[in-house]
matplotlib code that plots the C-alpha trace (Angstrom):
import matplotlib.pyplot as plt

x = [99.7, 98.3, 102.1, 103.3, 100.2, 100.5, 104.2, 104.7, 100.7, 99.2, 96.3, 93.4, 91.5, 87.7, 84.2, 80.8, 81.4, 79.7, 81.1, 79.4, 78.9, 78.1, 75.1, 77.0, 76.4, 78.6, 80.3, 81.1, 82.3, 84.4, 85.9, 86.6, 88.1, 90.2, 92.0, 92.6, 90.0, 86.6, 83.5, 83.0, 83.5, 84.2, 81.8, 82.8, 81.5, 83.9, 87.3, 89.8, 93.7, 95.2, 98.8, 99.2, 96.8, 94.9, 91.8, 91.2, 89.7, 85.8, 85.7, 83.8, 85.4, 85.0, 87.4, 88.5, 88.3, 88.9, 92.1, 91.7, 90.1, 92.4, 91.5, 88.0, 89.3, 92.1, 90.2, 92.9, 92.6, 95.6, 96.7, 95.4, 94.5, 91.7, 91.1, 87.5, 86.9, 83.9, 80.7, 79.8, 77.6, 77.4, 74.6, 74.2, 73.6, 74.3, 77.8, 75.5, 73.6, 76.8, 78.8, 75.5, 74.9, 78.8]
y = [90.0, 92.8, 94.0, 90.1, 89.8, 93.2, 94.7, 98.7, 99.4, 101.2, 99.5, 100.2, 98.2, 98.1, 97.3, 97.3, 97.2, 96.6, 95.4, 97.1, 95.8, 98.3, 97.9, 98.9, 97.0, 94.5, 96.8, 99.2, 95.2, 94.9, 98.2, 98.1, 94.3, 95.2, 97.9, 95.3, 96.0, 94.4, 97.0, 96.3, 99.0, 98.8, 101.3, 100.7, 102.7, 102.6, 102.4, 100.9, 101.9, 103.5, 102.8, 106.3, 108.1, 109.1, 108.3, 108.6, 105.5, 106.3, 107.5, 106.4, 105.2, 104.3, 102.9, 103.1, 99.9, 96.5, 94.8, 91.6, 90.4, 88.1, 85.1, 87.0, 89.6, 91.3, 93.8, 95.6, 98.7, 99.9, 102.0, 100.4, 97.5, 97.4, 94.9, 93.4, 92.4, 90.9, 90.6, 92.0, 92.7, 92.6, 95.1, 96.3, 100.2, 101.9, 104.4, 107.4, 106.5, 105.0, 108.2, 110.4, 108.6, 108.2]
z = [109.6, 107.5, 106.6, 106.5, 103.4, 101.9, 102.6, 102.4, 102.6, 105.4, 107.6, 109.3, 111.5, 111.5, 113.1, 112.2, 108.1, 105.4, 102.1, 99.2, 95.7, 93.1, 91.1, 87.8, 84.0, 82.9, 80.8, 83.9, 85.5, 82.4, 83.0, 86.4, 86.6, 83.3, 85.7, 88.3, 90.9, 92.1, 92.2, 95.8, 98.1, 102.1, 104.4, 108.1, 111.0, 113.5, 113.0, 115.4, 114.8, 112.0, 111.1, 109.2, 111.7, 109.0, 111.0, 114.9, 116.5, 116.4, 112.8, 109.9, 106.7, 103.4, 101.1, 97.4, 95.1, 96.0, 95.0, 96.9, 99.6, 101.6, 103.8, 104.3, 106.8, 104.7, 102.3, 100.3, 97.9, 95.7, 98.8, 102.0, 103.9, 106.1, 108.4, 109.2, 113.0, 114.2, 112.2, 109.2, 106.2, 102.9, 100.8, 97.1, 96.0, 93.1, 93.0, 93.3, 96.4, 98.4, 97.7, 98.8, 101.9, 103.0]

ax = plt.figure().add_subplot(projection="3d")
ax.plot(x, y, z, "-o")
ax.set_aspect("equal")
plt.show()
């Protein structure tokens, strides 16, 4: 389904994430959606399978930029398409802190 929505992308299937929206000023928004992305970022803890092996099943990831998030399961970046299984959450930090932490 991933390649069916987003054709030529790699994806990457994950668990336990946690969509991220930066707590950025409406002119950092401006920026950002004027470039053709969303200021959310995804954090997952476990990934599942990774179409270009760029991860092994058990690692961590976190993403670049949202593009679109499709049919609330399909998150995709400019590069990649992660899909969310099971249960998630959604949190708030500044760039800083999410890029310290991760």
């Amino acid at each position: 389904m991933a390649q069916e929505l987003c054709p030529g992308k790699p994806y990457c299937s994950v668990r336990q994430w946690i969509l991220v929206d930066l707590d950025i000023s409406d002119d950092k928004k401006a920026l950002v959606t004027e470039q053709g992305f969303q200021p959310i970022l995804l954090y997952a803890h476990t990934v599942v399978t990774d179409s270009a092996r760029r991860f092994l099943p058990g690692d961590w990831v976190r993403s670049t930029l949202l593009v679109e998030l499709k049919n609330n399961y399909i998150f995709e970046t400019n590069n990649s398409v992660y899909i969310l299984l099971g249960a998630g959450s959604r949190k708030s930090a500044a760039p800083d802190v999410v890029t310290s932490i991760f």
